[in-house]
C-alpha positions in Angstrom: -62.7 -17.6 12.2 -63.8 -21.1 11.0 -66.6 -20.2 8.5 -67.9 -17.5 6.5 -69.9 -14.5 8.3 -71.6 -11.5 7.5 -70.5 -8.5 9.6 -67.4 -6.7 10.3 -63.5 -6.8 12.7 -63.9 -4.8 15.4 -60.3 -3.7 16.8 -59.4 -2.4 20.3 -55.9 -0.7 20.7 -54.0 -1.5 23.9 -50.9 0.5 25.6 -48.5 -2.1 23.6 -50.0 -0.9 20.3 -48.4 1.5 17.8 -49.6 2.3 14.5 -48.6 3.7 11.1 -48.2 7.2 9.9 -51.0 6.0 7.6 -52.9 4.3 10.0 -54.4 0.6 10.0 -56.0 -1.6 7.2 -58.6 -3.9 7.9 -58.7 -6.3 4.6 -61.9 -9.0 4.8 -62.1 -12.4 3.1 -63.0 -15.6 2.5 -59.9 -18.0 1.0 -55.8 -17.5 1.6 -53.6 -18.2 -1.5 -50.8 -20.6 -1.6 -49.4 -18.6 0.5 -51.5 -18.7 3.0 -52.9 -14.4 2.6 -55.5 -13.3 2.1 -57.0 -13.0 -1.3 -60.2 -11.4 -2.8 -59.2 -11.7 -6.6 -61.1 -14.4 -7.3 -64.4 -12.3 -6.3 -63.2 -9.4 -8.6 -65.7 -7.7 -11.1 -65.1 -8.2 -14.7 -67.9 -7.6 -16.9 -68.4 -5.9 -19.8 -70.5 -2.5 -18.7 -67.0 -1.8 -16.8 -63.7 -0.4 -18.3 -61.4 -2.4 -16.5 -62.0 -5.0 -13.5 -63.2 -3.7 -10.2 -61.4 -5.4 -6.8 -63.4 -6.1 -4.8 -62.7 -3.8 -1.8 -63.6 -4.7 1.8 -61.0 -3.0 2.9 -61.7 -0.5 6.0 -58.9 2.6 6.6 -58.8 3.9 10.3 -56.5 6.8 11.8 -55.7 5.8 15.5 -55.8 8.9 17.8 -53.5 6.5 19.8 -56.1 6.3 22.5 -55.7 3.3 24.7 -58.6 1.3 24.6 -60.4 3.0 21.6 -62.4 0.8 19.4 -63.3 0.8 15.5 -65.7 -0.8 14.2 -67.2 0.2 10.6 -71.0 1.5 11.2 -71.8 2.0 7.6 -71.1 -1.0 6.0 -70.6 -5.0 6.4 -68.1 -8.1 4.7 -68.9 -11.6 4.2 -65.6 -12.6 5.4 -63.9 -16.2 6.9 -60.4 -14.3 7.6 -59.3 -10.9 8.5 -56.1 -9.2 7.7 -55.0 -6.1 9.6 -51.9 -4.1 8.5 -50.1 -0.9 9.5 -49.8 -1.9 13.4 -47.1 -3.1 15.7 -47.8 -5.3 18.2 -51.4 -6.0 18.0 -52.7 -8.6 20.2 -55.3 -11.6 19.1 -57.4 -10.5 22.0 -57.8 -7.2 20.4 -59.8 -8.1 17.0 -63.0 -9.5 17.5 -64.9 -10.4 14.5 -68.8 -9.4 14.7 -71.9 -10.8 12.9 -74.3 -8.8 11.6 -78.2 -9.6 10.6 -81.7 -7.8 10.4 -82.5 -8.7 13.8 -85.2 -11.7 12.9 -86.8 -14.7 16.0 -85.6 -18.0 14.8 -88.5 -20.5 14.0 -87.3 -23.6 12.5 -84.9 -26.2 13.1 -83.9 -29.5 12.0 -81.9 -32.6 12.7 -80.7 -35.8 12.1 -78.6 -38.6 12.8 -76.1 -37.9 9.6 -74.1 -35.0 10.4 -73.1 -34.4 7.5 -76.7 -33.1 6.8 -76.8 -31.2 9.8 -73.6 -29.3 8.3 -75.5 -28.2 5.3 -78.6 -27.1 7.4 -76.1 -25.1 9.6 -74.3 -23.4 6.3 -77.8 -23.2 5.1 -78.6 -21.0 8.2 -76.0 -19.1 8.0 -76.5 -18.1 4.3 -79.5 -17.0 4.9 -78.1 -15.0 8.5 -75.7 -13.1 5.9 -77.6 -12.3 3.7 -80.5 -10.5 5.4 -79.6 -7.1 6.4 -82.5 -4.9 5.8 -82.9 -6.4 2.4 -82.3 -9.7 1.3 -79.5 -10.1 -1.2 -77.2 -12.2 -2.5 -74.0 -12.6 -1.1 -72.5 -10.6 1.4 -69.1 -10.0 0.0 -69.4 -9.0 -3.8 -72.9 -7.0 -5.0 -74.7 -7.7 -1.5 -77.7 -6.5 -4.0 -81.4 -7.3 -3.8 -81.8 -9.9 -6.7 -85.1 -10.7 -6.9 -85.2 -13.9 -8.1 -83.1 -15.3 -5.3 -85.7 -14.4 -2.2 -88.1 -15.9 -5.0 -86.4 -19.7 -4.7 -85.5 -18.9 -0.9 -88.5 -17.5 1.0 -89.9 -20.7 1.6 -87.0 -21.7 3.2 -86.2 -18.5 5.5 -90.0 -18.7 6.2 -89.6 -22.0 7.8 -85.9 -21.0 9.9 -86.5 -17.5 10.7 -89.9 -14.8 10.9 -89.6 -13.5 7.8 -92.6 -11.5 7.2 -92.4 -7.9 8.3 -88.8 -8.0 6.8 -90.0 -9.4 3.3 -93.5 -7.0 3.6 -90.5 -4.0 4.0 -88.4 -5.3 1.6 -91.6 -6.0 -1.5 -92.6 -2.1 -1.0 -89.0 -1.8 -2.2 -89.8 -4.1 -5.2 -93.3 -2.2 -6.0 -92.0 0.9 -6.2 -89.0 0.3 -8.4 -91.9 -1.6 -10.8 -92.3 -0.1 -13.7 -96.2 1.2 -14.8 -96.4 -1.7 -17.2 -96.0 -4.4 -14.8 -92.2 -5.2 -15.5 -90.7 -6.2 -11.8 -87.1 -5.3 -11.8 -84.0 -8.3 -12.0 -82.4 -5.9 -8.4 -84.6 -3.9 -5.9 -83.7 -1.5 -4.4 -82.5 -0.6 -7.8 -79.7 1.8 -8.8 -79.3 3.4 -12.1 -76.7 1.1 -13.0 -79.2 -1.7 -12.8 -82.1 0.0 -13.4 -84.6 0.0 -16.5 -82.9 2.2 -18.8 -79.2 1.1 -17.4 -76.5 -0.8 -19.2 -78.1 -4.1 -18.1 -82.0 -3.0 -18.1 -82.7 -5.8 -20.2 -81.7 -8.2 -18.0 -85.3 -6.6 -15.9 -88.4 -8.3 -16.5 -86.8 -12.0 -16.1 -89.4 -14.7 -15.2 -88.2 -16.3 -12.1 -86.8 -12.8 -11.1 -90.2 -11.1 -11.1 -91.9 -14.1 -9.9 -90.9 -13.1 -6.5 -94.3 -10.1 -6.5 -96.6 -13.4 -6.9 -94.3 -16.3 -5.4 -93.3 -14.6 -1.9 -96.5 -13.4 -0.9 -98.1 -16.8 -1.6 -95.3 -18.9 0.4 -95.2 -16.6 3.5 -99.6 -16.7 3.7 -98.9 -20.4 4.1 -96.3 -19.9 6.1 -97.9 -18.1 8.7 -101.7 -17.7 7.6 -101.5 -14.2 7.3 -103.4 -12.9 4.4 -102.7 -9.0 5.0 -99.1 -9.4 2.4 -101.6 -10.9 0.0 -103.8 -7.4 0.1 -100.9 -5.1 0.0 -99.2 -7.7 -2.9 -102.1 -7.5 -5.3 -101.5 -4.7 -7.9 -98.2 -5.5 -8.1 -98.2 -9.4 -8.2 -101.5 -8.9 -11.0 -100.0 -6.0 -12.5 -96.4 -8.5 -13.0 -98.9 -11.2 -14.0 -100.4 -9.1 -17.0 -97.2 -8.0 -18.0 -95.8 -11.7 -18.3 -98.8 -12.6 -20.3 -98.4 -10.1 -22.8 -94.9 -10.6 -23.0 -95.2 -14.0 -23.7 -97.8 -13.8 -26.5 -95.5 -11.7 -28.4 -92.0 -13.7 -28.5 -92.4 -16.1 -31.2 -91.9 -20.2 -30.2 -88.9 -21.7 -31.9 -89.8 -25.0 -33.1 -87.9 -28.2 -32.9 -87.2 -28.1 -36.4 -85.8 -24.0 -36.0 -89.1 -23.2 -37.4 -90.2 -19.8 -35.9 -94.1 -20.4 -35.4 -96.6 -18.1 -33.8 -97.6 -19.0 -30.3 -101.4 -18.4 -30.8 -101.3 -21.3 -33.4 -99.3 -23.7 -30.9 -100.3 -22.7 -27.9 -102.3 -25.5 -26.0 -105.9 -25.4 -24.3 -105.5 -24.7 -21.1 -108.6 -24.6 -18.5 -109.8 -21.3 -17.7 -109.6 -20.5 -13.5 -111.0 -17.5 -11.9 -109.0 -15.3 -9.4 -109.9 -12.6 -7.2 -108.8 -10.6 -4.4 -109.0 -11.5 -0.7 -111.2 -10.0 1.0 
């Protein structure tokens, strides 16, 4: 493979093939080592809330039945991945592995060109970050937490909106977001959210970040002038005002640091602004 995907190897067996007592390893990546294997260290997880570092994985176990002609191919998960390993077989044939993308399945839109390639390159990777990073929710990355962070469909919706129809899968994907928001208006940092992640998990505060929960305001906004649909803007509201009100309040009780390092009180500092008037659709 000559850049990274999101999906999964796919391996046929043939007559010619013999496998392991404890079957085959598929091992998925993105960058070889010095010498020239595959390696997935550098995408390790080392934080705090965990013990010890967690590898990343993306390793996929099969038993062969020694079936000539059977296929695997993992159904329940995917890899971001440039390079595949497979161990644990004897004479296994190129022609055998075949790598296979995999995407919420989304019409195309939007294009561009131009007469520096090396621009077209970066629309193409651009194209294809977004292609592996869309299945059923939009995430991340495909190969690490492949989690829901809000604030990155916040910066990128525009963009997807423009390459790809987007709306039904961000309409799906902000019912997620509404229900993991919390009665006060607080929009979660990851949705769908696990308990790990969640409010009252070992990074909770981390929930409630503006940019992150911008997304119930910003998304619904980008994709109505995207494609002049108003109906995300009804079913956004009493989340996006609810998020709003909860912003609000938040910021009128942190204090403003100063440039001197004097803590003041933001009433006192805050400036005039002009009052506007918003109300729903209808």
């Amino acid at each position: 493979m000559v850049s990274d995907r999101s999906g999964r190897a796919s391996v046929t067996t043939d007559k010619i093939v013999t496998f392991t007592e404890t079957g085959i390893d598929l091992a998925s990546g993105e960058h070889l080592d010095a010498d020239g294997d595959l390696t997935t260290t550098h995408l390790d997880v080392n934080v705090p809330i965990f013990p010890e570092p967690l590898p990343l994985g993306q390793v996929d176990e099969v038993t062969s039945a020694g079936i000539e002609g059977d296929v695997f191919e993992p159904r329940f998960t995917t890899h971001g991945f440039r390079y595949a390993r497979i161990e644990g077989h004897e004479g296994l044939s190129s022609d055998a592995v075949t790598g296979v993308v995999v995407h919420s399945d989304l019409r195309r839109t939007g294009w561009f060109s131009c007469s520096d390639e090396r621009v077209n390159q970066l629309h193409e990777a651009t194209v294809w970050s977004l292609r592996g990073n869309v299945c059923s929710i939009p995430t991340d990355c495909p190969q690490r937490e492949r989690a829901g962070w809000t604030g990155d469909w916040q910066v990128f919706a525009p963009t997807a909106a423009f390459l790809y129809d987007v709306l039904g899968f961000t309409r799906s994907w902000l019912r997620d977001v509404a229900l993991d928001q919390r009665a006060d208006g607080c929009v979660p940092g990851i949705s769908p959210s696990s308990p790990v992640e969640g409010f009252d998990g070992p990074v909770g505060m981390l929930n409630g970040s503006a940019g992150w929960g911008d997304v119930v305001v910003s998304a619904p906004w980008e994709l109505f002038w995207a494609y002049g649909d108003v109906c995300l803007l009804h079913e956004s509201w009493t989340s996006a005002t609810a998020w709003v009100d909860f912003a609000a309040a938040s910021a009128a009780s942190v204090p403003i640091v100063a440039p001197r390092g004097e803590s003041v009180s933001v009433e006192k500092n805050r400036p005039t602004a002009p009052r506007v008037s918003m109300q729903s659709a209808r």
